[in-house]
N, C-alpha and C positions, 0 to 999 in steps of 0.2 A: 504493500500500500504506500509506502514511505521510503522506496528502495535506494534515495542517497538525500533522505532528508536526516541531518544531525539530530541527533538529541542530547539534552546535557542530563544528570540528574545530580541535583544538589541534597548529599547526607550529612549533618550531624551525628553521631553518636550520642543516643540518649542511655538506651539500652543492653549497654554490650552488644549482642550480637544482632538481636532482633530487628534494631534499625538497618543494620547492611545487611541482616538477612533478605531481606524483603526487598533493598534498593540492587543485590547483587544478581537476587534473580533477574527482577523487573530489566535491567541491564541485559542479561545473559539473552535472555528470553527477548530481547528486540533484536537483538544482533545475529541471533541464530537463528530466528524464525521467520523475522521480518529485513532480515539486511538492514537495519538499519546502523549508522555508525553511533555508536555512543560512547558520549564522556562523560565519566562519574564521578565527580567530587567530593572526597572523601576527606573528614579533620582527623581519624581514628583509625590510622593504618593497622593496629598492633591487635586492635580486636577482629578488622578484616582478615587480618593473617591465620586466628584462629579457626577460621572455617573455609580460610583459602589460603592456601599452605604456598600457593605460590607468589603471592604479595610480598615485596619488599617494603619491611618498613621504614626505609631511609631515603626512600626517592622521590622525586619532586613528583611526576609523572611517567607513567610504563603501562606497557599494552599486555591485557590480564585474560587470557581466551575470547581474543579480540576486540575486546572493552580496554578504553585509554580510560584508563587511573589515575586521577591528581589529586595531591595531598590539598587539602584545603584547607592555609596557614595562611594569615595574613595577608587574604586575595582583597585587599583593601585600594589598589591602585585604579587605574584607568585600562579600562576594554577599549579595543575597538567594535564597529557596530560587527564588521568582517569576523570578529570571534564568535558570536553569540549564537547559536544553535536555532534552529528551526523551532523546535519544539523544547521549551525550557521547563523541566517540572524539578517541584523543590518538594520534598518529602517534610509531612507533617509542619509547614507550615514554617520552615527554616529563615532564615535571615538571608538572603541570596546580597553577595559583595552589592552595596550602592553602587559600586562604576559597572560591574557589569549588568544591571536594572536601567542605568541612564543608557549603556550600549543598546541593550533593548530596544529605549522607545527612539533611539534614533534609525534602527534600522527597518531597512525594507526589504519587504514587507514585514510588520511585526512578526514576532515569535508567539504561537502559541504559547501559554502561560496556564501552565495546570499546577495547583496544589493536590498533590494528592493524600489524602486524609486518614487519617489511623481509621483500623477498622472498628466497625460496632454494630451492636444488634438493634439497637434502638431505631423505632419508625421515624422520630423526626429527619433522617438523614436522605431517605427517601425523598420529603421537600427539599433538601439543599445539594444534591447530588447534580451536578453539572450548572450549578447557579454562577454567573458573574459576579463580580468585584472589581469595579472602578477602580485603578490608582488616583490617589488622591492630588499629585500633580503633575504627573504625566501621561500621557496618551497613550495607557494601557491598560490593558485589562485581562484581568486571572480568572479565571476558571478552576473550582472546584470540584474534585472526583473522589468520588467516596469508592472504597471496596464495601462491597456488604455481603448480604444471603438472600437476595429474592431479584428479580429481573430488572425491579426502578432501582437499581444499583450497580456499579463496575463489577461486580461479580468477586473472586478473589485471583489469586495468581496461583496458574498452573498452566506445565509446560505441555505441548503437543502431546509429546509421546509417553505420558509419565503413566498414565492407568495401563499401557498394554508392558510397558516395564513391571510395572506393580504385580498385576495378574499373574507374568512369566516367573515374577521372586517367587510369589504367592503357590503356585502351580509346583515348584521345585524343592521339596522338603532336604533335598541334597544339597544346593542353596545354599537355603536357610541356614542349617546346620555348619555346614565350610563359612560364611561369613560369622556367625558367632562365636566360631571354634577360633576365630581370631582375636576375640578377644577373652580368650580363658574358656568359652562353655564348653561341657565336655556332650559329651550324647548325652547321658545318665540326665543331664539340667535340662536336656530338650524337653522331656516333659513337664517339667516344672511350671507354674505360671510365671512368663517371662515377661518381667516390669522394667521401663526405661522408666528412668525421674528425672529431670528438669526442672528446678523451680529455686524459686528466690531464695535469699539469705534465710527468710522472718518464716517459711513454711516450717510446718511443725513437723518433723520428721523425725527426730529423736521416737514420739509416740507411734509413727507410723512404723519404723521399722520395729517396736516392741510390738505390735500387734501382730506381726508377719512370722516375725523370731517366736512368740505364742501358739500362732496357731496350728490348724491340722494338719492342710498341706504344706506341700514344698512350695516358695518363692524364691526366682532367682530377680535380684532388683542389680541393676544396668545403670551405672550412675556416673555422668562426665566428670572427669576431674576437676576439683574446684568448686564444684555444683554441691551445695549441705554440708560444707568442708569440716564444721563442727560435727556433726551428726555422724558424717563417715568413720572418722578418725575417732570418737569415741569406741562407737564399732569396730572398728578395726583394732584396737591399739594401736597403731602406727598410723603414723602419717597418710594419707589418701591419694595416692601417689598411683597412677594409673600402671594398672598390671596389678594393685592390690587386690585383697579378697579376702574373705571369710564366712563362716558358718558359724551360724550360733542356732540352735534350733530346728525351725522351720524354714529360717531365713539364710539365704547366701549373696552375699556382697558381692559385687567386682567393679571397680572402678576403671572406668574406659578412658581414652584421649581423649580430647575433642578430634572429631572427625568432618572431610570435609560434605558439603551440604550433600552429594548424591549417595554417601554413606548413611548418611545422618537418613536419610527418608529409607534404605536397605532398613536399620535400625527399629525404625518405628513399625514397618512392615513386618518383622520377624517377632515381635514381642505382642502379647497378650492384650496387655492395657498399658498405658501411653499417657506420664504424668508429665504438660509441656507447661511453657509460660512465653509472657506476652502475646507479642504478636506472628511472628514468623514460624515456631514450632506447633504453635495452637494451629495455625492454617493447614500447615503436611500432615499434622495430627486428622483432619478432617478428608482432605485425601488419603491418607492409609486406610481409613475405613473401616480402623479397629478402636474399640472404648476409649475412651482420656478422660482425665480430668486436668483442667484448667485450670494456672496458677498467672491471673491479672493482674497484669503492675499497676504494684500502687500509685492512687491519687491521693494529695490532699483531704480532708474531710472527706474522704471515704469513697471519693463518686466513682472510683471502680465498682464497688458493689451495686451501684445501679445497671452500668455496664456489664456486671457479671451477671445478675438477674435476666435482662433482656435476652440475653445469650440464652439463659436456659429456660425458659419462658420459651422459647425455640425449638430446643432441640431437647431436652427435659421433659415434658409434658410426659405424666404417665410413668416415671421412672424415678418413683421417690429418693429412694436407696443414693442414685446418682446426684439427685437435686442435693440431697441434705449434705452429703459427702463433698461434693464439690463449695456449698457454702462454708461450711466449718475451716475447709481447706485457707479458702479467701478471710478466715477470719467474719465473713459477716452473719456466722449462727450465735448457737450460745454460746456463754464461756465455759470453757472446763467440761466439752463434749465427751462421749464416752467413746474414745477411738476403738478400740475391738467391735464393739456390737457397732458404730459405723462402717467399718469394714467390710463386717461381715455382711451385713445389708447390700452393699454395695457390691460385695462378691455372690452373693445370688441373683443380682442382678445383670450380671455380664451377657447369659444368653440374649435376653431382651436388650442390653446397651448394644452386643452384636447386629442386631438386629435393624434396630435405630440406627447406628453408623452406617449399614449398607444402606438405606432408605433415603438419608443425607445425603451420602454419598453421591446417589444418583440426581437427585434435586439440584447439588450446588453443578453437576455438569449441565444442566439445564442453563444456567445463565449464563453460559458462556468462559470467558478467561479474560481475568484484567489485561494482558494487555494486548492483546486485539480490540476490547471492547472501548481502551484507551489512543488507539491508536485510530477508531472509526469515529469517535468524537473530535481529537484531533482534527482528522480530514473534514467535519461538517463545519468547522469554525476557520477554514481557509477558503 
C-alpha cells in the first residue's frame, strides 16, 4: 500500500520492555509485510537489547532486520522538512523533538500524524478512535489510533503468518518438548502444568508459589530472569540467575533468559496458563490462545483497575474462578485473599478458560491486524 512511503516511529521507554515490545513489532511488521522503510527512535537501547539480542547499545543509529534504529538523545536541534517521514506516529503520546514537528508543518505535503494509543477495553475509545487534533500553532494535525477488541477499533498487532506458525508448534509435541528441553524441562515436567510468569515487582508471588509448592499436582512455573527477583531467590536459595531451578513440593522452578520476541511467543504457546503484564505480553498472551492472567501496570489512584475491569467484563463473563483471580492479582479484590482456595478455583476452571481463549481467539482475527488497519487509515487521510 505504502511501498516506499517512510515511516518514523517515535518510542520512549516507559515500561521496560512493553513499550519497544509493541513499537519493534509495529516496525518489523511494516517492513516485512508492507515494504515499507522505517525508522525507529528509540531513548532505551539497553532494554531493546533485551528482546533483541542484536541491538547495539552504543550506536547512534544501525539497521536492525531492516528497520534503521536511532538512539533518541538529545534530538533537540533542527530537521530538515527533506528528513521527516511520510507517515510520522509517536507511541503513546511521546514528546516528538520540537525541530522535527516545525520540519513537519513545513513540509510537502504534510506527514501523516498518528498517535497511536495504549491499548484498552473501555467503550469510550470506540468514540475517539481515529478522531483529529488541531496543532495549536501550526498547520497540522494528529490523528488518533486506538488498538482495541471489537471492529470500531485498530484491532491489535499480529503478524501474517503467526497462527499457521502457532498451529504447526501446537500440532508438534516433539517441538514443544526440544524447545523446552532448552531451557532445563526434562520429559518427566512435560506433563506437568507448564506456567510462564511475567509480572511486576509488587505481584504477590511469594503466596502464589506456596500454593503451587502445597498442592496436589505437579507445576512446573517458567520465570524470566529478573522477573519476582525476590520471590525467586527466596525459593531458590540462591540467587535467580537463569539456568536456576528447584523443587520444593509440588512446585518446580526454572529461571529462563530473556529470550528474543519469536521465542518468547514459542514460550507462551508451549505452556498451560500464561501469567503476562502490561501491554505487549498481554496481547501474544491473546494470540497463543491458551489461559493468562493479567498483571496491568500501575496507574496513579488506581485507574488501572478500571482498565482491568473492562478487560474482563470482556473476556471474563461467566468464569468467576478467573475474574476473582485475576483481581486479587491487580490488587483491586480484598485484602488478605485466600490464595490456595483462589487457585484452586481458578485451576478448575482452565477447561472452560481453554475454551474462552479459543473463542477470543477467533473474534480478535475478525478485526483485522493493526497495522494494515493503520496503514488503510493512513492512505484515507492523503
Amino acid at each position: 500500500m505504502f511501498p516506499d512511503q517512510p515511516v518514523a516511529i517515535f518510542c520512549k521507554v516507559v515500561d521496560n520492555y512493553g513499550d519497544i515490545g509493541i513499537c519493534w513489532r509495529l516496525a518489523r511488521q511494516l517492513e516485512r509485510e508492507h515494504g515499507v522503510a522505517v525508522t525507529l527512535w528509540v531513548d532505551d537501547l539497553a532494554s531493546f537489547r533485551r528482546i533483541c539480542p542484536q541491538v547495539k547499545v552504543d550506536a547512534d543509529q544501525q539497521a536492525v532486520a531492516g528497520v534503521l534504529v536511532r538512539h533518541w538523545k538529545d534530538q533537540e536541534g533542527v530537521f530538515a522538512p527533506e528528513e521527516v517521514a511520510d507517515i510520522v506516529i509517536e507511541f503513546f503520546a511521546v514528546d516528538i523533538p520540537p525541530g522535527y514537528i516545525a520540519a513537519m508543518a513545513l513540509r510537502e505535503p504534510r506527514p501523516v500524524w498518528l498517535n497511536l494509543e495504549g491499548l484498552t477495553a473501555e467503550e469510550w475509545v470506540e468514540g475517539c478512535h481515529m478522531l483529529p487534533s488541531m496543532h495549536p500553532r501550526l498547520k497540522l494535525t494528529k490523528h488518533f489510533f486506538f488498538p482495541g477488541f471489537t471492529g470500531k477499533t485498530g484491532g491489535l498487532l499480529r503478524e501474517a503468518g503467526l497462527e499457521q506458525q502457532r498451529q504447526q508448534f501446537l500440532d508438534d509435541p516433539e517441538a514443544q518438548a526440544m524447545f523446552l528441553g532448552r531451557f532445563g524441562v526434562p520429559a518427566q515436567e512435560m506433563a506437568s502444568l507448564k506456567v510462564s510468569l511475567f509480572c511486576y515487582p509488587h505481584a504477590q508471588v511469594t503466596e502464589l508459589f506456596e500454593s503451587w509448592r502445597q498442592g496436589e499436582k505437579p507445576v512446573t512455573c517458567l520465570v524470566p530472569e529478573g522477573v519476582a527477583a525476590q520471590a525467586v531467590q527466596a525459593f531458590l536459595g540462591t540467587e535467580g540467575k537463569a539456568g536456576a531451578s528447584a523443587t520444593q513440593g509440588a512446585l518446580t522452578l526454572r529461571v529462563l533468559p530473556f529470550v528474543p520476541q519469536p521465542d518468547y511467543d514459542r514460550l507462551l504457546w508451549a505452556c498451560d496458563l500464561n501469567f503476562v503484564r502490561g501491554e505487549d505480553s498481554f496481547v501474544r498472551a491473546q494470540w497463543a490462545g491458551k489461559p493468562f492472567i493479567w498483571h496491568i501496570y500501575p496507574q496513579d489512584e488506581n485507574l488501572h483497575h478500571k482498565k482491568l475491569r473492562a478487560f474482563l467484563q470482556r473476556y471474563a463473563g461467566g468464569l468467576p474462578g478467573l475474574e476473582a483471580f485475576a483481581l486479587h492479582w491487580n490488587a483491586a479484590g480484598q485484602e488478605s485473599p485466600d490464595w490456595p482456595a483462589l487457585w484452586q478455583a481458578l485451576h478448575d476452571e482452565v477447561p472452560a478458560i481453554e475454551a474462552r481463549a479459543a473463542d477470543w481467539h477467533g473474534r480478535m482475527l475478525e478485526n483485522g491486524d493493526l497495522a494494515s488497519n493503520l496503514l488503510s487509515f493512513a492512505a484515507s487521510l492523503r
